[in-house]
MITOR-653211 format. One record per residue (C-alpha): residue in three letters; x, y, z. Coordinates in pm, whole numbers, plus 50000, padded with zeros to 5 digits. Example, Ala and Ser with C-alpha at 12.3 -4.5 7.8 and 13.67 -1.06 7.14 Angstrom:
2
[vovo "ALA",[51230,49550,50780]] [vovo "SER",[51367,49894,50714]] 
//
This chain:
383
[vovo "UNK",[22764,80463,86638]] [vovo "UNK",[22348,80441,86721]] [vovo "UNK",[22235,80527,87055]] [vovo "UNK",[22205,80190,87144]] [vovo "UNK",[22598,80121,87115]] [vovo "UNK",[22636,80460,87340]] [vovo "UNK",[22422,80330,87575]] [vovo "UNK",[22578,79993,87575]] [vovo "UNK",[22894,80096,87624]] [vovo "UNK",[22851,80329,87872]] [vovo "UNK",[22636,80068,88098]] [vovo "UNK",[22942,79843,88035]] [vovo "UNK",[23158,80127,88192]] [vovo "UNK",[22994,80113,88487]] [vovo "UNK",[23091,80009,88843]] [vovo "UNK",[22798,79809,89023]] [vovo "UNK",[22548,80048,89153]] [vovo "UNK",[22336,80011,89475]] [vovo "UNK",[21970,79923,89501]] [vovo "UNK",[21729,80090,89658]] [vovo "UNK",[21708,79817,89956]] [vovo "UNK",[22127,79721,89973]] [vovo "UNK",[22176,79821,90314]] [vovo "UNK",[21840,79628,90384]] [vovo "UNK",[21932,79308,90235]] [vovo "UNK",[22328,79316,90392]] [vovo "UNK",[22152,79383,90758]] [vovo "UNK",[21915,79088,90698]] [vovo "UNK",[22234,78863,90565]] [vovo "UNK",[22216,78836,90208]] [vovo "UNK",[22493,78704,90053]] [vovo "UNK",[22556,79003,89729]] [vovo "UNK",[22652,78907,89384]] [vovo "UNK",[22692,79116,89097]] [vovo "UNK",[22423,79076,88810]] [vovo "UNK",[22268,79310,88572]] [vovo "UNK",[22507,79572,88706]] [vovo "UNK",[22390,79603,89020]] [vovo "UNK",[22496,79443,89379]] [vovo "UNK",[22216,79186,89426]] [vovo "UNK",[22099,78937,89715]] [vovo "UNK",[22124,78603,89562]] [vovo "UNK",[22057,78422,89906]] [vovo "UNK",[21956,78499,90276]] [vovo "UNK",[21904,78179,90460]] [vovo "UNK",[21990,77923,90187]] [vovo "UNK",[21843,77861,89817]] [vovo "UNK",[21681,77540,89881]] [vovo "UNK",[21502,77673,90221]] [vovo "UNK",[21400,78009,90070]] [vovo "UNK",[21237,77813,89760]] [vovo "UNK",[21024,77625,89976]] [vovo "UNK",[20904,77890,90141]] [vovo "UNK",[20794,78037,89847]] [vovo "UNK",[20620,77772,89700]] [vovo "UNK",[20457,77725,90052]] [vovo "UNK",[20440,78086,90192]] [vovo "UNK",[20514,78388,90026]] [vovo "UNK",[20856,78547,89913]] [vovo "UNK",[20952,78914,89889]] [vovo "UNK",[21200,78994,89605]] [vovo "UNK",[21339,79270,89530]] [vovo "UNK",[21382,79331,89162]] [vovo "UNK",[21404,79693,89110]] [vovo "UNK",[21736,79640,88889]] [vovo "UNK",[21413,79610,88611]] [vovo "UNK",[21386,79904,88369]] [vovo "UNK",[21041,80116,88433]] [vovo "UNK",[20905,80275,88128]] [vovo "UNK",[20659,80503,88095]] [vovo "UNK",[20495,80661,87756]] [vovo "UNK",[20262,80887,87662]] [vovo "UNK",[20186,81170,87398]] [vovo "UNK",[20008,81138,87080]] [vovo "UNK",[20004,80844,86910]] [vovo "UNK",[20163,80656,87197]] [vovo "UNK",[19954,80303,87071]] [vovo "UNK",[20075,80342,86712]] [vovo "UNK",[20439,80383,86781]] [vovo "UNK",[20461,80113,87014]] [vovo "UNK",[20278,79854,86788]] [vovo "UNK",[20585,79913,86555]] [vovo "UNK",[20794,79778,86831]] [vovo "UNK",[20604,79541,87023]] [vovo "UNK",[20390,79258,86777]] [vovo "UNK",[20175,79263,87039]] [vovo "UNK",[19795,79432,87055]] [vovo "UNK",[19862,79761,87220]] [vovo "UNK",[19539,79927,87093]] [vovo "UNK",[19308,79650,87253]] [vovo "UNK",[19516,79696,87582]] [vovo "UNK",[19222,79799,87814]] [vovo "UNK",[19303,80051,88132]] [vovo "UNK",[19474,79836,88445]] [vovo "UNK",[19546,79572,88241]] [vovo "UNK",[19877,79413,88111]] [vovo "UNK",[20042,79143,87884]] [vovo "UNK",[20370,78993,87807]] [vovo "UNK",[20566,79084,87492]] [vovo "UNK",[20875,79110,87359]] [vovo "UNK",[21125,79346,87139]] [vovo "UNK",[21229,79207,86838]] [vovo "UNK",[21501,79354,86611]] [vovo "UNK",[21505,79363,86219]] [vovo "UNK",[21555,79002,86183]] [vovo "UNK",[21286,78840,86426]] [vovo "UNK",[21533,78778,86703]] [vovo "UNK",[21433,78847,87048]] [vovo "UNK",[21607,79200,87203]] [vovo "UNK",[21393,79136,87505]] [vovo "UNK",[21074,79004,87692]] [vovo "UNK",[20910,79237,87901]] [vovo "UNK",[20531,79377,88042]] [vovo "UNK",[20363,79629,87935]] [vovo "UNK",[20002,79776,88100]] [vovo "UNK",[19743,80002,88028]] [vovo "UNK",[19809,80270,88286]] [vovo "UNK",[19443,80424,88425]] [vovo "UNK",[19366,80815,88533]] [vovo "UNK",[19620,80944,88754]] [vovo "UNK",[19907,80709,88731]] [vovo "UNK",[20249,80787,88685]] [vovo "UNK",[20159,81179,88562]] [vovo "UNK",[19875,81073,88378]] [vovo "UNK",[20119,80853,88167]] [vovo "UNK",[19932,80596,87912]] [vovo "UNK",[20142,80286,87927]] [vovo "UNK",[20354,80158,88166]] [vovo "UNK",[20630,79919,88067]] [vovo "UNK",[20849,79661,88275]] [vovo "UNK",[21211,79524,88066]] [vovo "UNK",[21459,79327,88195]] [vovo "UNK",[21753,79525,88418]] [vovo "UNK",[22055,79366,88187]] [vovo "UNK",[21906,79488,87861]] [vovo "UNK",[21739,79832,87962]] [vovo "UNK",[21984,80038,87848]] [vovo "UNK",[22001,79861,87502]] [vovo "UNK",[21642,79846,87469]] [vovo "UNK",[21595,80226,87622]] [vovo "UNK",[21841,80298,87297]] [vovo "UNK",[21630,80088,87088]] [vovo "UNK",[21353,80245,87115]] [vovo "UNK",[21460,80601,87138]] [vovo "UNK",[21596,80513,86803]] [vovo "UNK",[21285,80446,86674]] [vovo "UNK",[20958,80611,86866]] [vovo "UNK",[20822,80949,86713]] [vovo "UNK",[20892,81276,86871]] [vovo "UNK",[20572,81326,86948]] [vovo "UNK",[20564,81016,87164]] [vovo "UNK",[20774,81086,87520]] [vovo "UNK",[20935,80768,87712]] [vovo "UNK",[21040,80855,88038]] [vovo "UNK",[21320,80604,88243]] [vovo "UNK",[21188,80606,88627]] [vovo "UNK",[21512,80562,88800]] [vovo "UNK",[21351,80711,89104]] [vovo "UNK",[21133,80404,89126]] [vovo "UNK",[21213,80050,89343]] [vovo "UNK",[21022,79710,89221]] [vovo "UNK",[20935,79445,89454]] [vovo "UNK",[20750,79104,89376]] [vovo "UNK",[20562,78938,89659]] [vovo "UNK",[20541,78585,89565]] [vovo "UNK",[20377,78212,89691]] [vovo "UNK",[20039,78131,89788]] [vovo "UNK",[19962,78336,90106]] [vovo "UNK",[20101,78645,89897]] [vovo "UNK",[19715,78716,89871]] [vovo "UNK",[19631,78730,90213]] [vovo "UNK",[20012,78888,90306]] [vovo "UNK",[19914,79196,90066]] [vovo "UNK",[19573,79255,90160]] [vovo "UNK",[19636,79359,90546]] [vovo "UNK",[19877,79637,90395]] [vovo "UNK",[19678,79701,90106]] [vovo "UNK",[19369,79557,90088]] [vovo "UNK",[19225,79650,89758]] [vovo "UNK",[19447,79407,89636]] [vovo "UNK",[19234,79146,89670]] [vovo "UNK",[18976,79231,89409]] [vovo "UNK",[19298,79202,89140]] [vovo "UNK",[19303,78862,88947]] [vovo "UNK",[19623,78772,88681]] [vovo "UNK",[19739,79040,88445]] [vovo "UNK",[19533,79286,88614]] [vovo "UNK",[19688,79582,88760]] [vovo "UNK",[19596,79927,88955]] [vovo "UNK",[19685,80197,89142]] [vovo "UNK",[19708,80204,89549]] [vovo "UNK",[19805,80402,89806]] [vovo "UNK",[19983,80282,90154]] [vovo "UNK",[20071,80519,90417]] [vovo "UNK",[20046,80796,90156]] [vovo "UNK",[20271,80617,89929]] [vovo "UNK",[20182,80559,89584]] [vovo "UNK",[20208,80196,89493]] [vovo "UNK",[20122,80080,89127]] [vovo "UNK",[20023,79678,89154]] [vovo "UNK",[19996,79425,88906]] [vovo "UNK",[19931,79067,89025]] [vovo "UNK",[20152,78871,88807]] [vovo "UNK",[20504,78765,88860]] [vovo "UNK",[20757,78548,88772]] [vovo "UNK",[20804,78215,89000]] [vovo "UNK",[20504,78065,88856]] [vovo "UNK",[20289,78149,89197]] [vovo "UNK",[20003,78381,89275]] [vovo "UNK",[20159,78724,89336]] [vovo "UNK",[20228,79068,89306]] [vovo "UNK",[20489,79344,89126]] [vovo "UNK",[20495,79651,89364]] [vovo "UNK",[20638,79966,89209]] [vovo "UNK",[20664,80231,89464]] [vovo "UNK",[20929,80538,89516]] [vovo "UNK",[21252,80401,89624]] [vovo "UNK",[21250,80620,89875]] [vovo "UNK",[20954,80445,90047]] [vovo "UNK",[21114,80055,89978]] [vovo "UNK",[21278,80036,90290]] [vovo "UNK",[20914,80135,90501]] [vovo "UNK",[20702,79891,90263]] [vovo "UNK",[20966,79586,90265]] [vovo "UNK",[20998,79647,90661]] [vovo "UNK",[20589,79623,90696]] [vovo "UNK",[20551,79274,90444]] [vovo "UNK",[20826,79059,90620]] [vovo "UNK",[20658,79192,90955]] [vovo "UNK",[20368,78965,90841]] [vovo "UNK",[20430,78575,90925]] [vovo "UNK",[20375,78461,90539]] [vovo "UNK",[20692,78689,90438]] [vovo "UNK",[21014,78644,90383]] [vovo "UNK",[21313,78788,90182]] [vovo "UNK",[21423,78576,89903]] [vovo "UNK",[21709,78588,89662]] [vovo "UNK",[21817,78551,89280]] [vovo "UNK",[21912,78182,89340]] [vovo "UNK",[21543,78071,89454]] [vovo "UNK",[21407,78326,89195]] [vovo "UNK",[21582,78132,88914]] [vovo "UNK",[21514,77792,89043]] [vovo "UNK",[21171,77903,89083]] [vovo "UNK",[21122,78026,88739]] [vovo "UNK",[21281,77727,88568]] [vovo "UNK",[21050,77524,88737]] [vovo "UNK",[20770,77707,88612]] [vovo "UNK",[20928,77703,88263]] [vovo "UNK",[20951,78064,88223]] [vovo "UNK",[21240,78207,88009]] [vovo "UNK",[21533,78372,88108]] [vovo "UNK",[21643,78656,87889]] [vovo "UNK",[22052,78643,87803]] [vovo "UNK",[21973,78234,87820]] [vovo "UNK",[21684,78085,87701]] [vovo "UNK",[21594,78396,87486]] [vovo "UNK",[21871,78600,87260]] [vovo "UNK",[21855,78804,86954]] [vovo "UNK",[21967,78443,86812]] [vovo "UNK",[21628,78297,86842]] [vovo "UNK",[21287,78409,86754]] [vovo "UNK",[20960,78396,86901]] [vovo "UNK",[20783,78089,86742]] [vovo "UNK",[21049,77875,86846]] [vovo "UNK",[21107,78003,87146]] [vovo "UNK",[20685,77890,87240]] [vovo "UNK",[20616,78272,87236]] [vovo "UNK",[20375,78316,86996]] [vovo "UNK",[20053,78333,87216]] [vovo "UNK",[20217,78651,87271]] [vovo "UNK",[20134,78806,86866]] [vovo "UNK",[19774,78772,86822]] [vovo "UNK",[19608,78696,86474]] [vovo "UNK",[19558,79111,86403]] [vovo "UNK",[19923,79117,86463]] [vovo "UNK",[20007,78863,86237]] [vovo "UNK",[19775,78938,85973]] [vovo "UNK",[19806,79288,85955]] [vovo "UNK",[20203,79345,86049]] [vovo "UNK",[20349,79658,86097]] [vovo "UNK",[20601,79555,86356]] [vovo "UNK",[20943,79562,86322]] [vovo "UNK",[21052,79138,86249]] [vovo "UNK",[20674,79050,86137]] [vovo "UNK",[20837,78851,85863]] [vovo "UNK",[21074,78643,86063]] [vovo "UNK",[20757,78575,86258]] [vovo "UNK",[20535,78483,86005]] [vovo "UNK",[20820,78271,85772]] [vovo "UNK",[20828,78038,86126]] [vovo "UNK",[20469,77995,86138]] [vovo "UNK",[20457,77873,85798]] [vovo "UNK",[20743,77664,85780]] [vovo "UNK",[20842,77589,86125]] [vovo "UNK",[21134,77733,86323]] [vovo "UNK",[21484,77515,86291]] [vovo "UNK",[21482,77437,86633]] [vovo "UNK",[21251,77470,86950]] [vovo "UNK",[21262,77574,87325]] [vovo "UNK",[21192,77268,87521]] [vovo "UNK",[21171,77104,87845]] [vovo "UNK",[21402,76863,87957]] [vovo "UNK",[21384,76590,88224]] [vovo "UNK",[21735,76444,88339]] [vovo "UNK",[21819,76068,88432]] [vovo "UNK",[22005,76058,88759]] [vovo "UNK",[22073,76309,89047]] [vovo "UNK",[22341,76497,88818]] [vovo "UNK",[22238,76839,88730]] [vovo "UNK",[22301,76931,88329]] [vovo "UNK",[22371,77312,88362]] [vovo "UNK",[22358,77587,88089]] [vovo "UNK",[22612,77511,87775]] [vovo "UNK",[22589,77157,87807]] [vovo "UNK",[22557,76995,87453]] [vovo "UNK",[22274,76764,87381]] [vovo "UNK",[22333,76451,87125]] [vovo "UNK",[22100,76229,86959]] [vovo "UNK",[22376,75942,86879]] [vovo "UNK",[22662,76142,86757]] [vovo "UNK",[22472,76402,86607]] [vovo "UNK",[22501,76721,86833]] [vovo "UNK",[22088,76874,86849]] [vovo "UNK",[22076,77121,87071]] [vovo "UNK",[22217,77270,87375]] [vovo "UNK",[22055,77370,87770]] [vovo "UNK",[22024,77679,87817]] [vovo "UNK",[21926,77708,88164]] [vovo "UNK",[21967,77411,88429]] [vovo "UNK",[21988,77296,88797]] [vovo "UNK",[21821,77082,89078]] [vovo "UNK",[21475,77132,89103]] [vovo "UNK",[21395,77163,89482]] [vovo "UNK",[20985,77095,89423]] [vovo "UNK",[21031,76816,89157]] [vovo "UNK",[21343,76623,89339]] [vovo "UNK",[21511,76584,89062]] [vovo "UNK",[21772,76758,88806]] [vovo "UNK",[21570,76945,88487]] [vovo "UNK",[21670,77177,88214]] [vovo "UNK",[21537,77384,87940]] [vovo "UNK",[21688,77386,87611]] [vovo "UNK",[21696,77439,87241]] [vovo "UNK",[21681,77143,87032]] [vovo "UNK",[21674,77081,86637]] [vovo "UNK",[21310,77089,86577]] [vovo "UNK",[21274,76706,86425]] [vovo "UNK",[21398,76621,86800]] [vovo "UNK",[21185,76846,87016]] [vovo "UNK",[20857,76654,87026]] [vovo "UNK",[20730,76532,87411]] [vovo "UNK",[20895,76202,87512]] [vovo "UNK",[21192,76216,87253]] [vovo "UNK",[21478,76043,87412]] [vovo "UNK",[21802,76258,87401]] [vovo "UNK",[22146,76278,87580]] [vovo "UNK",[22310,76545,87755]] [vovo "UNK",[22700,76538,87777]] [vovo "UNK",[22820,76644,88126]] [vovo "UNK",[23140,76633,88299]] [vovo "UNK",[23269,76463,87977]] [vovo "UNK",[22987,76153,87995]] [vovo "UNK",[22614,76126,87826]] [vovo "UNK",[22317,76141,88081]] [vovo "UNK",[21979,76059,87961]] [vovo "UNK",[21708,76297,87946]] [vovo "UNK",[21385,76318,87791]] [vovo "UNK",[21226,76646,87620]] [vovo "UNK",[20908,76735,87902]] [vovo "UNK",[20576,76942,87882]] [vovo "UNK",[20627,77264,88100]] [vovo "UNK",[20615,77367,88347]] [vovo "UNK",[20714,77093,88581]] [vovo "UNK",[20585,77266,88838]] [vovo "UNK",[20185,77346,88764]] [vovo "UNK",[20153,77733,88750]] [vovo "UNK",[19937,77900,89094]] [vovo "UNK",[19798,78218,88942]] [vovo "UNK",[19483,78331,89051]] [vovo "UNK",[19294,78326,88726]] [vovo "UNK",[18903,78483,88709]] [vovo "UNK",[18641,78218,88824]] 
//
């Protein structure tokens, strides 16, 4: 058995565990689910009201069921350009990029952040590294199976993540912290608040401008207190988060993304720059580079749906008879008015505008493969 299966099975073993902020979220009214292994606040006031608010205001989410990474030691850059097929080396300091872990065969393990950590960060750490809370024990396995020993990767349990979200989450952040303002997309830093240490990147995952706040979890409860003192803030849920997301067309892992699938497909593959894919060394380099020369099978798409009836995840999708694909993630989409989806579909069906139908509730609905996002993304970009 590899570490990875130990891991795995012991996560599985599990009862829920508490986060940081549950008796926070319960004395605010959250309604808690289980997800990822953790109790977690999947709505406060109502989906569809906190999901405005965040596309008008700004959200605060609590999201510290994430896995925080930290490497560093010798050759730190080498050993994780094994593992990632992104460009580590060319990561500058308080800077950060998407990426993903890919297993032997090109399939996706996980999607994740990584950043350049700068002087005095996390113990002087070099890279800081953000995966997703239902795979961090497999990919913590993963890559203990396969880092050096000079290389140390250190779990920070002891560390809550929140993500400020909408478009006052600019001006909401800079009256705690106010040095967040000079921080554009992908760029992150170190702060201080109250003699806390905060580490802040402004990126997120709703598709508005925002902010990922790791801090000790000790100090969650004090920091989430101070942001929904502010009039933009509000605590939001996993049910706007998701709705959110999918109208921002942004993958969910376990969904949209699975070890099934690989990364051209899947509309990843901004994410492996042309040293990457020229040079290799990564572990599934040649799943990656067989789909860029002769096209994945099939394609992660947009969908639009005919109708007011929502096509949710597992629902097959036809062309005629022929079954070509199947949604992956799905719902109402509070901004657009209207049911979409995101799917995979055979890739000689997965052009903009192709004309497909979705069998739900034991009828066909039509639908119609869509550029995304639906909703147009908010970051604030450099001028």
């Amino acid at each position: 058995m590899t570490a990875t299966d130990n891991i795995a099975t012991l996560e599985e073993s599990l009862p829920l565990q508490a986060l940081p902020l549950d008796a926070w979220h319960r004395a605010r009214g959250a309604r808690m689910v289980g997800f990822a292994g953790y109790h977690m606040p999947i709505q406060y006031d109502g989906i569809m009201a906190e999901h405005g608010w965040t596309r008008e205001h700004a959200g605060l989410f609590d999201v510290s069921h994430m896995g925080q990474l930290t490497f560093s030691g010798e050759g730190v850059d080498e050993a994780l350009e094994l593992l990632l097929p992104s460009d580590v080396k060319g990561l500058k300091p308080f800077r950060q990029r998407y990426s993903m872990l890919l297993d032997r065969d090109g399939g996706i393990l996980d999607d994740l952040m990584v950043s350049r950590l700068g002087d005095g960060a996390f113990d002087d750490a070099a890279i800081y590294m953000v995966v997703n809370g239902a795979t961090k024990y497999d990919d913590i396995g993963w890559m203990i199976e396969h880092l050096p020993d000079a290389v140390t990767m250190n779990h920070m349990a002891d560390q809550a993540l929140l993500a400020l979200q909408g478009p006052e989450a600019g001006e909401a952040m800079a009256v705690l912290v106010p040095g967040t303002a000079e921080l554009t997309f992908m760029q992150c830093g170190a702060f201080e608040w109250n003699g806390v240490p905060l580490w802040i990147s402004r990126s997120g995952y709703t598709g508005e401008d925002g902010f990922e706040i790791s801090l000790p979890a000790d100090a969650a409860n004090a920091f989430a207190d101070a942001l929904c003192a502010l009039p933009q803030v509000k605590p939001i849920g996993l049910g706007a988060r998701d709705s959110l997301r999918l109208e921002a067309g942004l993958p969910l892992y376990g969904h949209d993304l699975t070890p099934a699938v690989g990364t051209i497909g899947a509309d990843l593959g901004f994410a492996i720059p042309k040293r990457r894919r020229e040079e290799g060394g990564f572990i599934g380099h040649g799943r990656v580079m067989k789909e860029l020369a002769d096209g994945p099978g099939a394609k992660r798409v947009g969908l639009t749906i005919e109708g007011r009836l929502p096509a949710r995840e597992g629902a097959q999708i036809y062309v005629g008879d022929v079954q070509v694909g199947d949604v992956t993630s799905g719902g109402f989409a509070p901004t657009v008015g209207a049911p979409i989806a995101m799917g995979w579909v055979s890739l000689p069906h997965s052009a903009i505008g192709t004309a497909l139908e979705i069998e739900v509730r034991g009828k066909r609905i039509g639908a119609t493969v869509a550029p995304m996002p639906f909703v147009p993304h908010n970051y604030r970009r450099k001028a």
